[in-house]
C-alpha positions as CSV (number, residue, x, y, z in Angstrom):
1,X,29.1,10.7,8.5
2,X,28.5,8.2,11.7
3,X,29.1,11.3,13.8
4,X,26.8,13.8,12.0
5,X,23.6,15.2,13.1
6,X,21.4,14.6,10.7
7,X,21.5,10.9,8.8
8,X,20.8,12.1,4.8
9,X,18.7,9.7,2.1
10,X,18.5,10.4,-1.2
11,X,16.7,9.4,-4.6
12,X,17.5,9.7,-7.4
13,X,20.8,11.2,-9.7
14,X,22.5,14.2,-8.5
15,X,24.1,16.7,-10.6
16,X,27.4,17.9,-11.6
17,X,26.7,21.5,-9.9
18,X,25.0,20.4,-6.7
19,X,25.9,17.2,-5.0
20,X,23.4,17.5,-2.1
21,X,25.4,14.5,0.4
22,X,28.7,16.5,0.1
23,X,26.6,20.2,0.5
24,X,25.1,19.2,4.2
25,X,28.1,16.9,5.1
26,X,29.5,19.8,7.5
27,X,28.5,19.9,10.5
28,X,27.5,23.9,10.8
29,X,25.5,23.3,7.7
30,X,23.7,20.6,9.8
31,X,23.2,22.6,12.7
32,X,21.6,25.7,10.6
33,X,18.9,23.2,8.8
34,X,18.0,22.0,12.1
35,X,17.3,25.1,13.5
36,X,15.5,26.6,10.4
37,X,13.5,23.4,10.4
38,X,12.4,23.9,13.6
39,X,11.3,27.7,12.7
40,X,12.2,29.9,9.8
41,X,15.1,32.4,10.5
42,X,16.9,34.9,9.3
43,X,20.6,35.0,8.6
44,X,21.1,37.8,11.6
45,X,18.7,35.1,13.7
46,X,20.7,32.1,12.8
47,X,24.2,33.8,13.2
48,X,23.1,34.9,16.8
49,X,21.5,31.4,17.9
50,X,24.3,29.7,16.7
51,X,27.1,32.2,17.7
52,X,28.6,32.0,14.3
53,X,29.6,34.9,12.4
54,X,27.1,36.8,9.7
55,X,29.1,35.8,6.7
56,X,30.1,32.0,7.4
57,X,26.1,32.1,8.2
58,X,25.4,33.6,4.5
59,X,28.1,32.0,2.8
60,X,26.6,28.4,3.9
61,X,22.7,29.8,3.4
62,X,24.0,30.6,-0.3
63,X,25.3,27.2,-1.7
64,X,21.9,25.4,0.1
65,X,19.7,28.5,-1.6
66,X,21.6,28.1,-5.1
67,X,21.2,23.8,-4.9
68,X,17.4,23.9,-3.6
69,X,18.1,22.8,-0.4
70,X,17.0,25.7,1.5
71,X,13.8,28.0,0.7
72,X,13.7,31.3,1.4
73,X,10.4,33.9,1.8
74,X,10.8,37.6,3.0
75,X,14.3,37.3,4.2
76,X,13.2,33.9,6.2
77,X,14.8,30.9,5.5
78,X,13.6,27.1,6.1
79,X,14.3,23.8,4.9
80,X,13.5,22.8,1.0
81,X,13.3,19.0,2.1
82,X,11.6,17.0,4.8
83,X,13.9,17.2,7.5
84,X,12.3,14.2,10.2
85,X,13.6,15.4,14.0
86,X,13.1,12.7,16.6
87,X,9.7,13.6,17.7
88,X,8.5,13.4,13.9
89,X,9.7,9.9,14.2
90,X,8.1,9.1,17.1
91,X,4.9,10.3,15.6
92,X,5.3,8.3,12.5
93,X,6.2,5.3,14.0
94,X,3.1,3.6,14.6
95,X,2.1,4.3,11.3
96,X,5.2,3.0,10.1
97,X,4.6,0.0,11.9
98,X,1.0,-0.7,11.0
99,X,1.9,-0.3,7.1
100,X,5.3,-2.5,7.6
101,X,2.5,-5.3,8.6
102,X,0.9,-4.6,5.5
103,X,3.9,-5.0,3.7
104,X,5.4,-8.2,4.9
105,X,1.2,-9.8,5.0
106,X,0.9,-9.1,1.2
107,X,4.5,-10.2,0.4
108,X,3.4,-14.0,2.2
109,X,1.0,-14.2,0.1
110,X,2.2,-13.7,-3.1
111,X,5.3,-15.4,-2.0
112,X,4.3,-18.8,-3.8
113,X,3.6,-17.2,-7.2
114,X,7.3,-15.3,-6.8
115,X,8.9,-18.3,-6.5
116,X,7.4,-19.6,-9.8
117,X,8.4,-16.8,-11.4
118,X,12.0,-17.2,-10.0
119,X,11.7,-21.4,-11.0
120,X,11.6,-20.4,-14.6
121,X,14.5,-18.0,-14.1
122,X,17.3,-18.7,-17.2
123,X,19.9,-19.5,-14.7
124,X,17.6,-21.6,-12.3
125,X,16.3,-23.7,-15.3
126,X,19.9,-24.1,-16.3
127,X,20.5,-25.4,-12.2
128,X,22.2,-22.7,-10.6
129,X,21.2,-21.8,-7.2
130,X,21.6,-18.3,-5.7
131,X,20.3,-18.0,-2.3
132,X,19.7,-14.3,-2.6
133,X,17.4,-14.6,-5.7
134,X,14.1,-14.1,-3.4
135,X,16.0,-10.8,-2.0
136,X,17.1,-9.8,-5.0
137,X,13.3,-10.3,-6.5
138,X,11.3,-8.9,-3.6
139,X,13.7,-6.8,-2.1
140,X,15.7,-4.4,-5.0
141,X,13.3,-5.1,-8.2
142,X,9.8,-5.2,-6.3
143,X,9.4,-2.8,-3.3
144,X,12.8,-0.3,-4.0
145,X,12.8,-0.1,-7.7
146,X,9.1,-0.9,-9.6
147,X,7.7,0.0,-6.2
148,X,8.6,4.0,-6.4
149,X,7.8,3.1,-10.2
150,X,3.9,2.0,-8.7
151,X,3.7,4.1,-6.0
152,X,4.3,7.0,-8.6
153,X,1.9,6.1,-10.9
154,X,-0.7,5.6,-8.3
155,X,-0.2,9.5,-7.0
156,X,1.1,8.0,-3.7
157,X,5.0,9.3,-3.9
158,X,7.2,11.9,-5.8
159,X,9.9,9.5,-7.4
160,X,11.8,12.6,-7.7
161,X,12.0,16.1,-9.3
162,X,13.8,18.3,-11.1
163,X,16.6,20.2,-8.9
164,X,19.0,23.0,-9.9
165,X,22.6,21.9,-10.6
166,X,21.2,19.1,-12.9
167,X,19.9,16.7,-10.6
168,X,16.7,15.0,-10.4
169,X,16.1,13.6,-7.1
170,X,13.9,13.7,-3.7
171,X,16.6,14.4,-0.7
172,X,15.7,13.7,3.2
173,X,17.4,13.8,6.3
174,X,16.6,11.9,9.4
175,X,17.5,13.4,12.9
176,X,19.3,11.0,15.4
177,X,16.3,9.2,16.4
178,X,14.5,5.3,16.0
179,X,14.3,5.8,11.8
180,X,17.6,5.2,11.2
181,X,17.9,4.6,7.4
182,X,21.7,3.3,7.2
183,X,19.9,0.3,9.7
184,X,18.3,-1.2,7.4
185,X,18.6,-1.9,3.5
186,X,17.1,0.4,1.3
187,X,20.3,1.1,-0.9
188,X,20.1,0.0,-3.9
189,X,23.4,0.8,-6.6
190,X,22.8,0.9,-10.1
191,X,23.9,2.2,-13.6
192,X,23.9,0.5,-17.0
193,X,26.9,0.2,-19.2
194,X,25.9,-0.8,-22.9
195,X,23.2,-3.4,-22.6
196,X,24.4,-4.5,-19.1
197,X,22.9,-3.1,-15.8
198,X,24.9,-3.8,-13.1
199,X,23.1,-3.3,-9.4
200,X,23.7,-3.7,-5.8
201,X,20.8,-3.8,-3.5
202,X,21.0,-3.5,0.6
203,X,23.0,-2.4,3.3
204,X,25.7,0.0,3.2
205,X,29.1,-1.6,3.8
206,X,31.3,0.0,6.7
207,X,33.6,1.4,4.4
208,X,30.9,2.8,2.9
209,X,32.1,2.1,-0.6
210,X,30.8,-1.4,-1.6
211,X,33.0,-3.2,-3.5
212,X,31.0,-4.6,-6.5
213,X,29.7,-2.7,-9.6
214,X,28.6,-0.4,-10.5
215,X,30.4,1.4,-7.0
216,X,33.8,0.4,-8.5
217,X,33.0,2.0,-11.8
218,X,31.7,4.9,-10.3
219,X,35.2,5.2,-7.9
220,X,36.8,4.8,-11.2
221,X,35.4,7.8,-12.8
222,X,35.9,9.9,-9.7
223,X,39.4,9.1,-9.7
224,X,39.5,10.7,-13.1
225,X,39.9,8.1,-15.5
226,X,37.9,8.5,-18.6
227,X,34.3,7.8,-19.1
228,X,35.1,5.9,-22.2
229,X,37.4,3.7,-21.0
230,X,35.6,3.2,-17.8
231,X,32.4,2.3,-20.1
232,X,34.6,-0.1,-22.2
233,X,35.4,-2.0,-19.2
234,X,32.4,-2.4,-17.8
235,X,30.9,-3.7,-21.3
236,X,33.7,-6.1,-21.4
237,X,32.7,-7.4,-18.0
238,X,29.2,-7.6,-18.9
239,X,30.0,-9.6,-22.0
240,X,32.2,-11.8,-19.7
241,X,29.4,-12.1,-17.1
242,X,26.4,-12.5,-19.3
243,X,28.5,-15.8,-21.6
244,X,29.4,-17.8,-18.0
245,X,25.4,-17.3,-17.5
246,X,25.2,-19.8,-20.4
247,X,27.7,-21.8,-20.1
248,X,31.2,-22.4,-17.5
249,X,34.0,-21.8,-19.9
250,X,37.4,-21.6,-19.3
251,X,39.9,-18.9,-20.1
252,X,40.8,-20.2,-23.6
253,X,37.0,-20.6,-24.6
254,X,36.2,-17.0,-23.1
255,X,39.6,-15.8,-25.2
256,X,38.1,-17.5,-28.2
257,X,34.4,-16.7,-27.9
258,X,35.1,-13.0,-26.8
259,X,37.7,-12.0,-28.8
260,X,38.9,-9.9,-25.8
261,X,42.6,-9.2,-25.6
262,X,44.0,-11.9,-23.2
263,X,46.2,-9.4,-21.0
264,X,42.9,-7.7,-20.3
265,X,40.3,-10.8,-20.0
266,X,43.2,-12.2,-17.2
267,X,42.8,-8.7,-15.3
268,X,39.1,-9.2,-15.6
269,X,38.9,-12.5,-14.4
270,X,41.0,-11.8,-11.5
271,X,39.0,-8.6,-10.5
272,X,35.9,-10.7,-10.4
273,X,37.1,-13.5,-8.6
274,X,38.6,-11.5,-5.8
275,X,35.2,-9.7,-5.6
276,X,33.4,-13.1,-5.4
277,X,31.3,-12.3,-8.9
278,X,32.9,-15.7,-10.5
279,X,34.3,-19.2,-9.1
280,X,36.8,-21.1,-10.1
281,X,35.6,-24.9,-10.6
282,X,38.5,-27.3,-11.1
283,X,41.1,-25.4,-11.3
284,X,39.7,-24.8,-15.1
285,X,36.2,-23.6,-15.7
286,X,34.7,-20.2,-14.6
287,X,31.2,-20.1,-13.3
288,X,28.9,-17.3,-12.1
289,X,28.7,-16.7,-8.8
290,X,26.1,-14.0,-8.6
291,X,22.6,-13.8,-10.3
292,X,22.4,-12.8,-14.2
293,X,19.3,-12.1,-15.8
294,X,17.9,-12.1,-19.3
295,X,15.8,-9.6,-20.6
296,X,13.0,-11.9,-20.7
297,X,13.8,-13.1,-16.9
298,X,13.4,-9.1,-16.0
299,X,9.9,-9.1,-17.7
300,X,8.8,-12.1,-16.0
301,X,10.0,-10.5,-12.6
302,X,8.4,-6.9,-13.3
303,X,5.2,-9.0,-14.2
304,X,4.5,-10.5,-10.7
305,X,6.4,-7.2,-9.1
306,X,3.7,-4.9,-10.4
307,X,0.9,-6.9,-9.1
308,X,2.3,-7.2,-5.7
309,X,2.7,-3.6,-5.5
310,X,-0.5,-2.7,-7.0
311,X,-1.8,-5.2,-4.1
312,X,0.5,-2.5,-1.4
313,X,-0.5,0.7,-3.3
314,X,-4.2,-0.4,-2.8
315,X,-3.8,-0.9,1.2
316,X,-1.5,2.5,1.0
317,X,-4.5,4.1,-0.7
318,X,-7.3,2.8,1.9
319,X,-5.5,4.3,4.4
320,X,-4.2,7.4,2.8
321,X,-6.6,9.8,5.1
322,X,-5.2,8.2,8.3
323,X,-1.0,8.8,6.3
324,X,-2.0,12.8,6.0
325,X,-3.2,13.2,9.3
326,X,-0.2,11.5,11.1
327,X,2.1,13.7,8.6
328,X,0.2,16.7,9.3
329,X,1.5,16.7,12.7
330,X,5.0,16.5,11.8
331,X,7.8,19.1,10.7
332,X,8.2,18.4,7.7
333,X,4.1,19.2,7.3
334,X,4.5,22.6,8.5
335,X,7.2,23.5,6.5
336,X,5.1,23.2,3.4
337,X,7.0,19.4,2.3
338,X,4.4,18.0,-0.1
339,X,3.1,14.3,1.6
340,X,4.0,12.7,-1.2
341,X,7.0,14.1,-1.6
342,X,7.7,13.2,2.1
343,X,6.3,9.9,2.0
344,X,9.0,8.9,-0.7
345,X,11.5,8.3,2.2
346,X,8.8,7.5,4.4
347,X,7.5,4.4,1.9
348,X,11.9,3.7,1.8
349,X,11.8,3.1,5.3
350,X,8.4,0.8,5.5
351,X,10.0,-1.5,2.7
352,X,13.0,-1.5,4.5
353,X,11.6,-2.4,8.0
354,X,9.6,-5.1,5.9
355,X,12.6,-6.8,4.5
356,X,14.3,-6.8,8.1
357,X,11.3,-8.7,9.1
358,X,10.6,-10.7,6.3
359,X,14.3,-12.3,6.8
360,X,14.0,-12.1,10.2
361,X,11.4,-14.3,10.2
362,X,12.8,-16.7,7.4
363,X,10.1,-15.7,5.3
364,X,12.5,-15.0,2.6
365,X,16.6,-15.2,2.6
366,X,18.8,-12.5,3.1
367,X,21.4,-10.9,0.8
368,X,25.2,-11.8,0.4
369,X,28.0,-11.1,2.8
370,X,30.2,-9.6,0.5
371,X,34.5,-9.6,0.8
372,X,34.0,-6.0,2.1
373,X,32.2,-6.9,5.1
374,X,28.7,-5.5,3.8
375,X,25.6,-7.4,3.6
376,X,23.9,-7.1,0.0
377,X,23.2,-8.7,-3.1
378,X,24.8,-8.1,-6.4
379,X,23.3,-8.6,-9.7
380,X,23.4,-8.0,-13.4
381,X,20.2,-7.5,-15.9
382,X,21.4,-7.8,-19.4
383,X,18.8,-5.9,-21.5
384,X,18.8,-6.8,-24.6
């Protein structure tokens, strides 16, 4: 995808049916959205722009039509998601810039009470140190995930919406140009296995498949293996993870206190040392080496995260006039993209930008640099 036209966002779950990355990942798909965003067309209008034959043309017009990717009125087709060219981007980018001020001003000065919050953390009070606990706490939990939570509840963004194939999710695509989501770290991984929710939060490794969880799960279960063993696993790894939170035990205490067959707690053990999730301390004891969280700890953290973001969504609001009349001047605007469907990526890219400031000016740490050369955080919420 580092060669493609059009750099694609999405969130949200996709479906079975309709996998939108994997539906635009050719290039001649690419090309056709970009010209029907530019103006609608019809498939005799794209086929002869594009010098490609009628039926490729309709073939590729039919799987975007059948996933709700493209729209289509009186045989004219355009676009069913905010498709940002370059000169969108330049328009927006001011904005952008003026609201990624906001962002990073109201973070500083809630920074103090985070960091209270984060002082009477489980594992802090038990005197672990994580240097990525402020990322991990501003970054994934306030401004990615309770901020589309806040941002939705305040009318300011779509979170996502009901798409055929199954899905529920807002797509966007980015032509080449300064908004470059894969620059800056807005991904966030997640999926929850039992009680355990196991996350990733920031930039996308070059691979492009992190190696951590829940991504290694979720290669897993491409590969075919079965749900219910893959689930089993991961459970078993959450039980692991969440009794080192207590307590560094080593393999004979986790073998006693787990009752997990030994051949499998070994393979464990080894998986999550090579990925960096445990340490080894004396050659005896296994200690965490990445934050886990209590129930309670994820309350606390919601707590202060909601009033920070009800802080942004209150300077989003105050300025929401000046947001619709930028966006009316873009693309996406004229082909009938709801703003706050829009602004969902749009808001991704602010809180991005922020972070990349907010570290860049030591305001807060970074995340990890992980064994596959990517730079993000991993973490595990246990929920009940």
């Amino acid at each position: 995808m580092h060669d493609s036209l059009i750099e694609f966002a999405m969130c949200g779950k996709e479906g079975e049916e309709c996998r939108p990355y994997k539906l635009t990942a050719p290039t001649e798909r690419q090309k056709i959205l970009l010209l029907i965003n530019s103006e609608p067309a019809s498939i005799e209008q794209i086929a002869e722009k594009l010098r490609v034959p009628v039926n490729d043309v309709a073939k590729h017009i039919e799987e975007l039509l059948r996933c709700g990717l493209v729209r289509e009125k009186d045989g004219m087709f355009r676009p069913g998601f905010a498709i940002f060219t370059t000169r969108d981007q330049e328009i927006l980018l001011p904005l952008i810039n003026e609201l990624t001020s906001d962002v990073v001003n109201i973070v500083k000065e809630w920074l103090p009470e985070i960091h209270r919050v984060i002082d009477n953390l489980t594992i802090v009070k038990r005197g672990l140190q994580f240097s990525d606990l402020e990322y991990i706490t501003v970054g994934a939990l306030t401004l990615d995930y309770e901020g589309l939570e806040v941002l939705s509840e305040e009318g300011l963004i779509i979170k996502s919406k009901k798409m055929p194939g199954g899905g529920e999710y807002i797509f966007v695509g980015f032509e080449k140009g300064p908004l470059n989501p894969r620059e800056i770290p807005i991904w966030g991984h997640g999926s929850i296995f039992g009680k355990y929710w196991f996350n990733t939060h920031g930039n996308i490794p070059p691979t492009g498949i992190r190696l951590a969880f829940p991504d290694l799960a979720w290669l897993w279960d491409t590969q075919g293996v079965d749900s219910n063993i893959v689930n089993n696993r991961m459970i078993e790894i959450g039980m692991i993870m969440e009794t080192l939170a207590e307590k560094d035990l080593s393999f004979r205490d986790l073998e006693k206190n787990l009752n997990i067959d030994p051949s499998n707690l070994i393979l464990d053990l080894t998986l999550l040392l090579s990925i960096r999730y445990i340490t080894l301390l004396d050659a005896k004891r296994y200690r965490i080496n990445i934050p886990v969280l209590t129930n309670e700890d994820y309350s606390s953290l919601r707590d202060i995260s909601r009033k920070v973001l009800k802080n942004i969504a209150q300077t989003f609001k105050s300025k929401f006039e000046k947001i619709r009349e930028v966006y009316s001047k873009t693309t996406p605007a004229r082909n009938d993209i709801p703003l706050e469907e829009a602004f969902n990526q749009i808001y991704h890219i602010i809180f991005g930008r922020a972070l990349n400031e907010l570290i860049k000016r030591n305001i807060i740490a970074g995340p990890s640099d992980r064994p596959d050369g990517g730079k993000y955080s991993a973490f595990i919420i246990v929920l009940e």
